[in-house]
Structures are given as C-alpha cells and as structure tokens.
PQR file of N, CA, C, O and H, with PARSE charges and radii, in Angstrom:
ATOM      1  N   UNK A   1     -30.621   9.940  28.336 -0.4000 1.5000
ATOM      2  CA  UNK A   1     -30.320   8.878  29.222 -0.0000 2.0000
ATOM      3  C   UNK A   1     -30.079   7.590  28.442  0.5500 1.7000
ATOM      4  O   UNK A   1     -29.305   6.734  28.869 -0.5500 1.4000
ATOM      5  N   UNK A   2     -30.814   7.443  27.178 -0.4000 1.5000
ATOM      6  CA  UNK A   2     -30.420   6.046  26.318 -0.0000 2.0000
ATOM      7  C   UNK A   2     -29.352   6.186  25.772  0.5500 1.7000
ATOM      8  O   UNK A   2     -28.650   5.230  25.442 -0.5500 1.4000
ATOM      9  H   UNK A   2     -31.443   8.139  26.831  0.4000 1.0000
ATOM     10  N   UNK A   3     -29.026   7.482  25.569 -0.4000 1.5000
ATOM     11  CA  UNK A   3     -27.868   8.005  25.209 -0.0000 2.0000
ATOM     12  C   UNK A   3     -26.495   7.598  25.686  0.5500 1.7000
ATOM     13  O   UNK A   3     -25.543   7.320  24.957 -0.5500 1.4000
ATOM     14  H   UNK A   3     -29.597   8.259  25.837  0.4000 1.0000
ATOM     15  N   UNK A   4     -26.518   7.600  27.109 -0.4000 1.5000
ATOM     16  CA  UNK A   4     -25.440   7.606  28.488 -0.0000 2.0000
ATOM     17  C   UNK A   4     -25.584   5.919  28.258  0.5500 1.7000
ATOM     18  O   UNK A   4     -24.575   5.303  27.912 -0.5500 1.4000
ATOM     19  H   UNK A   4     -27.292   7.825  27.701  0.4000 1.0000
ATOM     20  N   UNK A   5     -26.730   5.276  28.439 -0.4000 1.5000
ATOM     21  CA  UNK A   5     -26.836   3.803  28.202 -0.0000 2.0000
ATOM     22  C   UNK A   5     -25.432   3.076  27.321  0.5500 1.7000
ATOM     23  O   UNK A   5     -24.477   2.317  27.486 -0.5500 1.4000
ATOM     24  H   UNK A   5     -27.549   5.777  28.719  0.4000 1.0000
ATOM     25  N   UNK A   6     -25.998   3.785  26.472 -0.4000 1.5000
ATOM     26  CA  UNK A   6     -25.388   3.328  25.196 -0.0000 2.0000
ATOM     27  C   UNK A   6     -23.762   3.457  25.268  0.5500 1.7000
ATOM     28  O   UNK A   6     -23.048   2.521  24.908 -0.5500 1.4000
ATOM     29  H   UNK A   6     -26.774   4.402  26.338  0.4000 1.0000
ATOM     30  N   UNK A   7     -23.275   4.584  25.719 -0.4000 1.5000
ATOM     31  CA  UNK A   7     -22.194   5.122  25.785 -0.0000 2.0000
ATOM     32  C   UNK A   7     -21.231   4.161  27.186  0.5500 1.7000
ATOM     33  O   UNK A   7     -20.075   3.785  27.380 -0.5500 1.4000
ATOM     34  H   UNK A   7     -23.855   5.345  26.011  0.4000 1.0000
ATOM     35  N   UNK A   8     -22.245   4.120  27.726 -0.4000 1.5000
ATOM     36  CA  UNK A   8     -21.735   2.827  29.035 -0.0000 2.0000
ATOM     37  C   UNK A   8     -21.421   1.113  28.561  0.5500 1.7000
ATOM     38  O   UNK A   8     -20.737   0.222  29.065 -0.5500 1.4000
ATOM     39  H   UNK A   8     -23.184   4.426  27.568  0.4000 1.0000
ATOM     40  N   UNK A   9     -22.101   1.177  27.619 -0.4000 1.5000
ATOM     41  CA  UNK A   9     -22.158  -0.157  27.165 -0.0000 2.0000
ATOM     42  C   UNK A   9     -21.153  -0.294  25.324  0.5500 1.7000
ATOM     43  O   UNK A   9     -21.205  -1.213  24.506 -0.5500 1.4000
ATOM     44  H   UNK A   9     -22.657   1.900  27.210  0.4000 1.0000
ATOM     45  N   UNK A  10     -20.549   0.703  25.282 -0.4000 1.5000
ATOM     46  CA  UNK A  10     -19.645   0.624  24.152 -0.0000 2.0000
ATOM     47  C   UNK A  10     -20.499   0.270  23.148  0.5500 1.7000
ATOM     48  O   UNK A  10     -21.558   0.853  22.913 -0.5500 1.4000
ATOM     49  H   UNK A  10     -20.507   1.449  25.946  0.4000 1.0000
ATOM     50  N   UNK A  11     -19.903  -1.034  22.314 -0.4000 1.5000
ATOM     51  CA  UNK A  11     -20.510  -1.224  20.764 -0.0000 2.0000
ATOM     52  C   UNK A  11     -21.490  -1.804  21.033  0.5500 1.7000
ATOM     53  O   UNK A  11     -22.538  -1.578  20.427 -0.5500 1.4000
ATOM     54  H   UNK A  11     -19.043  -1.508  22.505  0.4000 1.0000
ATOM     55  N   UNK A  12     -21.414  -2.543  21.840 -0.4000 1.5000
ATOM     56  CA  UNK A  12     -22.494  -3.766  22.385 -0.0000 2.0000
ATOM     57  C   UNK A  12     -24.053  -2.687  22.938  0.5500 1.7000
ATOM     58  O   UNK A  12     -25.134  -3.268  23.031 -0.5500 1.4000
ATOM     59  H   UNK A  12     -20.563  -2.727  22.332  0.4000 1.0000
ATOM     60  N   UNK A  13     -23.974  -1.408  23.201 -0.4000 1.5000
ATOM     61  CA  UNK A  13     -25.027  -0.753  23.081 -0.0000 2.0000
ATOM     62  C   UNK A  13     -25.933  -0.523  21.514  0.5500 1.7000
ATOM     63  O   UNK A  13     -27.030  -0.061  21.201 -0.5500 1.4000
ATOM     64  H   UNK A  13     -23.096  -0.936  23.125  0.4000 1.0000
ATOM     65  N   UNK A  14     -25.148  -0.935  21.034 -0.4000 1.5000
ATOM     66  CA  UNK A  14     -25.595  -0.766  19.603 -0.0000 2.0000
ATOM     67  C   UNK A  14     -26.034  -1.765  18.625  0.5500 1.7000
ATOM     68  O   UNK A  14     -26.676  -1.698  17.578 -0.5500 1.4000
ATOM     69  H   UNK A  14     -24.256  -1.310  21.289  0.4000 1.0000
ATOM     70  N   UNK A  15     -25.574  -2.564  19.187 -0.4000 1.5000
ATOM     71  CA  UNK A  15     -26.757  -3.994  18.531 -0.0000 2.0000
ATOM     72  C   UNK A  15     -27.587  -4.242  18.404  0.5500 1.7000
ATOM     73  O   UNK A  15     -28.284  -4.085  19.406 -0.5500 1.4000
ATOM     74  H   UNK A  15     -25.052  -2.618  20.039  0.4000 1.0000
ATOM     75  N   UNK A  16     -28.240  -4.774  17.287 -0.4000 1.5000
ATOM     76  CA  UNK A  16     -29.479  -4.797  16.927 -0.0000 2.0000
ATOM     77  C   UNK A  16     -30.783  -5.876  18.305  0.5500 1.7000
ATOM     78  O   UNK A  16     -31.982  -5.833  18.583 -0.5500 1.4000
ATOM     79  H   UNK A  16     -27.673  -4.902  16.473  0.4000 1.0000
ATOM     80  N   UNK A  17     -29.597  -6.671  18.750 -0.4000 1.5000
ATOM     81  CA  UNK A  17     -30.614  -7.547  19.825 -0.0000 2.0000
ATOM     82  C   UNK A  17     -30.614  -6.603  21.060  0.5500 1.7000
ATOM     83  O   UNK A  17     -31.507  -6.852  21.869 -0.5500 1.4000
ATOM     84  H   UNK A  17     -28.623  -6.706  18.524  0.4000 1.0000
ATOM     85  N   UNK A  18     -29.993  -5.825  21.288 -0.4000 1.5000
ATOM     86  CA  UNK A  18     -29.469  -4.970  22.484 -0.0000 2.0000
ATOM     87  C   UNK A  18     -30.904  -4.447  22.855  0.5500 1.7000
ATOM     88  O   UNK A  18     -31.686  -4.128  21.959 -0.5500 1.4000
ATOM     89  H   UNK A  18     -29.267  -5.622  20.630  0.4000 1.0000
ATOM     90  N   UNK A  19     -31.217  -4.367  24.077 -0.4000 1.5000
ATOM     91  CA  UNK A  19     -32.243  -3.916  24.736 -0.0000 2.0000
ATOM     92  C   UNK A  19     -32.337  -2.312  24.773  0.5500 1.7000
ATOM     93  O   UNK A  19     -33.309  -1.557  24.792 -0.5500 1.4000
ATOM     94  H   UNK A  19     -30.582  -4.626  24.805  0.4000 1.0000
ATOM     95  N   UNK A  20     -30.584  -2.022  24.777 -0.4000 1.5000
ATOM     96  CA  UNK A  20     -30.309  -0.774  25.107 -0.0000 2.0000
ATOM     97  C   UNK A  20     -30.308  -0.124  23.795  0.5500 1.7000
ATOM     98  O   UNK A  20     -30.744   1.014  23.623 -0.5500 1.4000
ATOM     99  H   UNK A  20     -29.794  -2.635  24.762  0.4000 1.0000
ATOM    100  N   UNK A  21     -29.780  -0.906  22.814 -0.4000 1.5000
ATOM    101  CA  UNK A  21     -29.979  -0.009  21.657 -0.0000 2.0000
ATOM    102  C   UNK A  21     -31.098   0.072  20.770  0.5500 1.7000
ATOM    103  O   UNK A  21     -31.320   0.603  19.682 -0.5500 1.4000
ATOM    104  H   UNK A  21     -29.425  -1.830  22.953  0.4000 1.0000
ATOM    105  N   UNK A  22     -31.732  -0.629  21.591 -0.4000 1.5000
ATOM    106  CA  UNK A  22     -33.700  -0.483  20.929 -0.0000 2.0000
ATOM    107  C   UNK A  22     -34.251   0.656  21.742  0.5500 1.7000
ATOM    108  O   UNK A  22     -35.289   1.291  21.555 -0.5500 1.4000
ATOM    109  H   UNK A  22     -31.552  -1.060  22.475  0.4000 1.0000
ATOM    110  N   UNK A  23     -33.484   0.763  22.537 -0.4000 1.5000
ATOM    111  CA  UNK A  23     -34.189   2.256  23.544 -0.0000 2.0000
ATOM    112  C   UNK A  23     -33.822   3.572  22.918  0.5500 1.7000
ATOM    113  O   UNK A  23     -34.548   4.562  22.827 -0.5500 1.4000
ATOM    114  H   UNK A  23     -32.641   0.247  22.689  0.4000 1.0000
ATOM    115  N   UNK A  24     -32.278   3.400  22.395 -0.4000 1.5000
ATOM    116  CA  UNK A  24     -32.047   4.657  21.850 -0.0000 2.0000
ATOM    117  C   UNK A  24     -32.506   4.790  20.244  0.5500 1.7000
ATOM    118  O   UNK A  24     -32.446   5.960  19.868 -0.5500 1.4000
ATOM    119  H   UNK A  24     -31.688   2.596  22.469  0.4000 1.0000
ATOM    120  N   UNK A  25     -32.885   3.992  19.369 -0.4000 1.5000
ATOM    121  CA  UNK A  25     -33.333   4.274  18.378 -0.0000 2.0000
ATOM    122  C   UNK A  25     -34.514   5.037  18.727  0.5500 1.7000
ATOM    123  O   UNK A  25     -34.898   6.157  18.391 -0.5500 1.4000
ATOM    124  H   UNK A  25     -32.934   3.041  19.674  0.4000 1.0000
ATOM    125  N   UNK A  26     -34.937   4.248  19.399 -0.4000 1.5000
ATOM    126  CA  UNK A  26     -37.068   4.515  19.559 -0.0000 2.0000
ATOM    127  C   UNK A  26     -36.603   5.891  20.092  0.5500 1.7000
ATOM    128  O   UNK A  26     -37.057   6.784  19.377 -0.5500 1.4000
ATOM    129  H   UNK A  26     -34.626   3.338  19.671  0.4000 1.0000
ATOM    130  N   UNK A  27     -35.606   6.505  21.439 -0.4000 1.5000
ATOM    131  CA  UNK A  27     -35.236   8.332  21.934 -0.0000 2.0000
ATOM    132  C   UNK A  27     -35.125   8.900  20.419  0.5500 1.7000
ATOM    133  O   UNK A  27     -35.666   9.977  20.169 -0.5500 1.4000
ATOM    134  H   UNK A  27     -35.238   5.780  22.020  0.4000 1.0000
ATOM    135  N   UNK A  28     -34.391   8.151  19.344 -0.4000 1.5000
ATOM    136  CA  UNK A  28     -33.868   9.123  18.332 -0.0000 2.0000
ATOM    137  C   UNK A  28     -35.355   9.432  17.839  0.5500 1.7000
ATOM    138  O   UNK A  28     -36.009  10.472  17.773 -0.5500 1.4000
ATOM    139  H   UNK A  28     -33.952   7.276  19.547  0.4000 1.0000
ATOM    140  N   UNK A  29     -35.576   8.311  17.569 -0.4000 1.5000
ATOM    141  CA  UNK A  29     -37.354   8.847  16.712 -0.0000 2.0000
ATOM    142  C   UNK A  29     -38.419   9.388  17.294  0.5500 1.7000
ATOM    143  O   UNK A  29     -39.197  10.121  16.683 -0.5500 1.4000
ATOM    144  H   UNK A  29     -35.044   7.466  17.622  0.4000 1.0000
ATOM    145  N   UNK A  30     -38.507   9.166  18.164 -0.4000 1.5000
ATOM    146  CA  UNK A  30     -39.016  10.270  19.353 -0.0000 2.0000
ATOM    147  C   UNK A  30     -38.582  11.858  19.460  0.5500 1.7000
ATOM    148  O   UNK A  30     -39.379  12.791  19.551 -0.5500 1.4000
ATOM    149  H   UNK A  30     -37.875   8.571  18.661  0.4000 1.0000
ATOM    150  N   UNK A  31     -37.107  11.963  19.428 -0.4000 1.5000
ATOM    151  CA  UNK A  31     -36.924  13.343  19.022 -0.0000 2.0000
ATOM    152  C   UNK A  31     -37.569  13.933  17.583  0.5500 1.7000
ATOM    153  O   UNK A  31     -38.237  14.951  17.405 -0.5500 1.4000
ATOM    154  H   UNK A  31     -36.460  11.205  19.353  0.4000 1.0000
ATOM    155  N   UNK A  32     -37.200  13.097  16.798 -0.4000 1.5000
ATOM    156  CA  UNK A  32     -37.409  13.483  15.029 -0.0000 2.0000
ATOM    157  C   UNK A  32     -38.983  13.396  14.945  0.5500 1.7000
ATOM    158  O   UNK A  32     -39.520  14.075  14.070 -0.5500 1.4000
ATOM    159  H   UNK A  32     -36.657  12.270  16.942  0.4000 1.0000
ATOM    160  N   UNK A  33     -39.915  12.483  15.926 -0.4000 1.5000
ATOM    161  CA  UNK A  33     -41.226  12.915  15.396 -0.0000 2.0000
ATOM    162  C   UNK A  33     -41.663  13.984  16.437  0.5500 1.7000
ATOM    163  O   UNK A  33     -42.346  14.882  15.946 -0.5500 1.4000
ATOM    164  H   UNK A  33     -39.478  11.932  16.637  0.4000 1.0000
ATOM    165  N   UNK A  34     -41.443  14.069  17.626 -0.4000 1.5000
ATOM    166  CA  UNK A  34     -41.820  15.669  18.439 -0.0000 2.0000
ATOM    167  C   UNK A  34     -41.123  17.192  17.440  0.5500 1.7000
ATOM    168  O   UNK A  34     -41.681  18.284  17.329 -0.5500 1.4000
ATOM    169  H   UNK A  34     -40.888  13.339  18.025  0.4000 1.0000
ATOM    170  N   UNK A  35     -40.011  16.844  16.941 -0.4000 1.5000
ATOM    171  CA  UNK A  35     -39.830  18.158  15.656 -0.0000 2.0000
ATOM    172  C   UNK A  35     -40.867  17.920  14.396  0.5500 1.7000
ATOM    173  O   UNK A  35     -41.296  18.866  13.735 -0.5500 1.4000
ATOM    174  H   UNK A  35     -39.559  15.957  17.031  0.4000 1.0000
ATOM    175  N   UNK A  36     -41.152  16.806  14.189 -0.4000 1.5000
ATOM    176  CA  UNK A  36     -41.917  17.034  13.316 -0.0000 2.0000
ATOM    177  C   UNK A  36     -43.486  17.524  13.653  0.5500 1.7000
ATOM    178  O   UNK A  36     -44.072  18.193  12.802 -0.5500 1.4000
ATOM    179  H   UNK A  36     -40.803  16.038  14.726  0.4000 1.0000
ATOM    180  N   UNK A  37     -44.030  17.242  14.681 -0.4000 1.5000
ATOM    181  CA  UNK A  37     -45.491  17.583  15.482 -0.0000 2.0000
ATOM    182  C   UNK A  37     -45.396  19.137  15.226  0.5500 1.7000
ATOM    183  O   UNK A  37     -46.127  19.763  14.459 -0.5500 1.4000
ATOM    184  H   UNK A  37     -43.554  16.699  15.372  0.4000 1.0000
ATOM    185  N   UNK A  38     -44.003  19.845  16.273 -0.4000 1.5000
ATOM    186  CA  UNK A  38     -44.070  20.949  16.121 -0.0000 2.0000
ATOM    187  C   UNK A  38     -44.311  22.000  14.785  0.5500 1.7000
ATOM    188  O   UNK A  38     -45.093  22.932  14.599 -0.5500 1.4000
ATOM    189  H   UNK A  38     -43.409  19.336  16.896  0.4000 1.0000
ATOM    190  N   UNK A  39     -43.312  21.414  14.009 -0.4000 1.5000
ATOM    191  CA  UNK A  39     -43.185  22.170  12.720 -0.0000 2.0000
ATOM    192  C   UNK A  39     -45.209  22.014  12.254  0.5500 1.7000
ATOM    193  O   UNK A  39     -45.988  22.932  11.999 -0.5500 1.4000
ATOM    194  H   UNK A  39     -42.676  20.656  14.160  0.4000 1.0000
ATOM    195  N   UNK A  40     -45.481  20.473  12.308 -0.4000 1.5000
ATOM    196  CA  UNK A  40     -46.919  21.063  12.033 -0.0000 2.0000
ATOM    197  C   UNK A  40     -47.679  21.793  12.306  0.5500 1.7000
ATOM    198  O   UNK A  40     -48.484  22.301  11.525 -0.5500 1.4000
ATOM    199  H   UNK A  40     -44.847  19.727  12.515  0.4000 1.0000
ATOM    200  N   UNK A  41     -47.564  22.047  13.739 -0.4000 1.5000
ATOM    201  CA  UNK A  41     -48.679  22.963  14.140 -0.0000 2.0000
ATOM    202  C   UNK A  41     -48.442  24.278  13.978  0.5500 1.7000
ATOM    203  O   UNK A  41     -49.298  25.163  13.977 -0.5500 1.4000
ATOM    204  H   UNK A  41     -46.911  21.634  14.373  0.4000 1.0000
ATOM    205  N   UNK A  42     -47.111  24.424  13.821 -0.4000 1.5000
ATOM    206  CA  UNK A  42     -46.776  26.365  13.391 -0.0000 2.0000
ATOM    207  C   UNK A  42     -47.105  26.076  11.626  0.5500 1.7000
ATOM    208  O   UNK A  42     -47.264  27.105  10.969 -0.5500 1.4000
ATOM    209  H   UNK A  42     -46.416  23.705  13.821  0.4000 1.0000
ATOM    210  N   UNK A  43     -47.181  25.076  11.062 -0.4000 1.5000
ATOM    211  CA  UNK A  43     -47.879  25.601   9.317 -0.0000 2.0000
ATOM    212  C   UNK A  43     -49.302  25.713   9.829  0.5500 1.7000
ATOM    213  O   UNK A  43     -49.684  26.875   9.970 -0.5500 1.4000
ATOM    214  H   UNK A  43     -47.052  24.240  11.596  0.4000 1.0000
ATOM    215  N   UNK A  44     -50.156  24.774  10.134 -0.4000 1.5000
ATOM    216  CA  UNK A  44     -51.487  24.940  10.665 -0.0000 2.0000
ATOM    217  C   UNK A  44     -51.844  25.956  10.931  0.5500 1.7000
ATOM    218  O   UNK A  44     -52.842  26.518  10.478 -0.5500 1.4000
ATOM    219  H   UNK A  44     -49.846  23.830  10.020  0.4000 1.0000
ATOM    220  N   UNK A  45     -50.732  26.550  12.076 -0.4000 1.5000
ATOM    221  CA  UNK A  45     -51.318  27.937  12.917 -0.0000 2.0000
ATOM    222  C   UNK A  45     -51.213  28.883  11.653  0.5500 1.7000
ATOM    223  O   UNK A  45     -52.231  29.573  11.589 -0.5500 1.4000
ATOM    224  H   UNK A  45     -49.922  26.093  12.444  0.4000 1.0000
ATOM    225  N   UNK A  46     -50.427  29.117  10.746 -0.4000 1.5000
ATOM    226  CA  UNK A  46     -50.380  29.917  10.058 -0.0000 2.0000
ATOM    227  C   UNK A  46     -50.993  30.147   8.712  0.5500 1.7000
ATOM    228  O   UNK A  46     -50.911  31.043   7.873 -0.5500 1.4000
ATOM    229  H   UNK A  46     -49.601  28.556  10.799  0.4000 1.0000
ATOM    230  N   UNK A  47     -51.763  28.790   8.831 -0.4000 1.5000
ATOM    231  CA  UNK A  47     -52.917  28.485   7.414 -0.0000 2.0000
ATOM    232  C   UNK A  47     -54.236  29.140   8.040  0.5500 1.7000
ATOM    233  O   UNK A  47     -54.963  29.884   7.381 -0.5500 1.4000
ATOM    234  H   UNK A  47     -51.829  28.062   9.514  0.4000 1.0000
ATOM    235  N   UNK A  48     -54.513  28.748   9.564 -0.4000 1.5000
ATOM    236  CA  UNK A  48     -55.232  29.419  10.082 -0.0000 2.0000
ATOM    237  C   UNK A  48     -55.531  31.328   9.976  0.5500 1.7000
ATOM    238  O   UNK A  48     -56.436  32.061   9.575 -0.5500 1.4000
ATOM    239  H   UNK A  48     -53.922  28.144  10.100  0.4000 1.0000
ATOM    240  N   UNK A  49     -53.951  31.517  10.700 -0.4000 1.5000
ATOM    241  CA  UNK A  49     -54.452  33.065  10.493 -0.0000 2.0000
ATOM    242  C   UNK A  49     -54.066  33.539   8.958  0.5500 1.7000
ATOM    243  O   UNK A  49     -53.504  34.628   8.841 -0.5500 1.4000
ATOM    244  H   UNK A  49     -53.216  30.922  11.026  0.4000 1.0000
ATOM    245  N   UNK A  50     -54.241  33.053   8.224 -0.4000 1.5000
ATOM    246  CA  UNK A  50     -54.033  33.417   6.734 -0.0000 2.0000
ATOM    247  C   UNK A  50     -55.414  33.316   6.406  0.5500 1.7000
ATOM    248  O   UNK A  50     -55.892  34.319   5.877 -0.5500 1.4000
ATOM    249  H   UNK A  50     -54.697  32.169   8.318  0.4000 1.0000
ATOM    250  N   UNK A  51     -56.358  32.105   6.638 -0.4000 1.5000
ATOM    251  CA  UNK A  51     -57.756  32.472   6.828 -0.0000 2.0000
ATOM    252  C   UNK A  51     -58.558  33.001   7.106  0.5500 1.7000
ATOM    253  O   UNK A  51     -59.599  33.106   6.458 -0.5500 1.4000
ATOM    254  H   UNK A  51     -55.970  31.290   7.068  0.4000 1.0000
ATOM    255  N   UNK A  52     -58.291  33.547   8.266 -0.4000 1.5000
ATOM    256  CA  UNK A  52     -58.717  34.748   9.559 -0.0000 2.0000
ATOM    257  C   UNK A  52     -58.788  36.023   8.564  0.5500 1.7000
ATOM    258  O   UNK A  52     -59.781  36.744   8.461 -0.5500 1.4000
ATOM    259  H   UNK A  52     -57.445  33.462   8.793  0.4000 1.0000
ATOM    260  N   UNK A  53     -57.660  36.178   7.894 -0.4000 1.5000
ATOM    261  CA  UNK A  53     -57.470  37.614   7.552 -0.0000 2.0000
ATOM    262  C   UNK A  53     -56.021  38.319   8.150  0.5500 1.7000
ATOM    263  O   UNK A  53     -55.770  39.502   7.922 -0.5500 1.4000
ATOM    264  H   UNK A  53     -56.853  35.593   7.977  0.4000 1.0000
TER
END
C-alpha cells in the first residue's frame, strides 16, 4: 500500500521530506527485517535439533 502511495504520487513520493516516502522506506525495512527474523529462527531451530541428537 506505501507502495501504490508512492506510485500515485510520482517522484514527489520519493523525497526525502515526503511523508509518503518515509512510509515506504520504513515497508521496505520491515520486509528485509521480517526475512531476516525468519531466516533466524530456522538456524536456531536447527542448532537446536543438532543438539537434541
């Protein structure tokens, strides 16, 4: 949806003062740190059962 924002609002979505394009940075890094959460917890899980046996 910050996405569509952005895309509605041409370049001017993309400015650094832009309200709208402070929304879609913060969606981008929001995606990139929920992939990163994930990837942790499948090494975890798997340090785990490497412990287990």
């Amino acid at each position: 949806q910050a996405h569509q924002a952005v895309q509605a609002m041409g370049g001017a979505g993309f400015m650094s003062d832009s309200p709208v394009g402070r929304l879609f940075r913060d969606a981008k890094l929001m995606e990139i740190g929920a992939g990163t959460s994930e990837i942790r917890r499948m090494l975890v899980g798997r340090e785990l059962m490497a412990a287990m046996g």
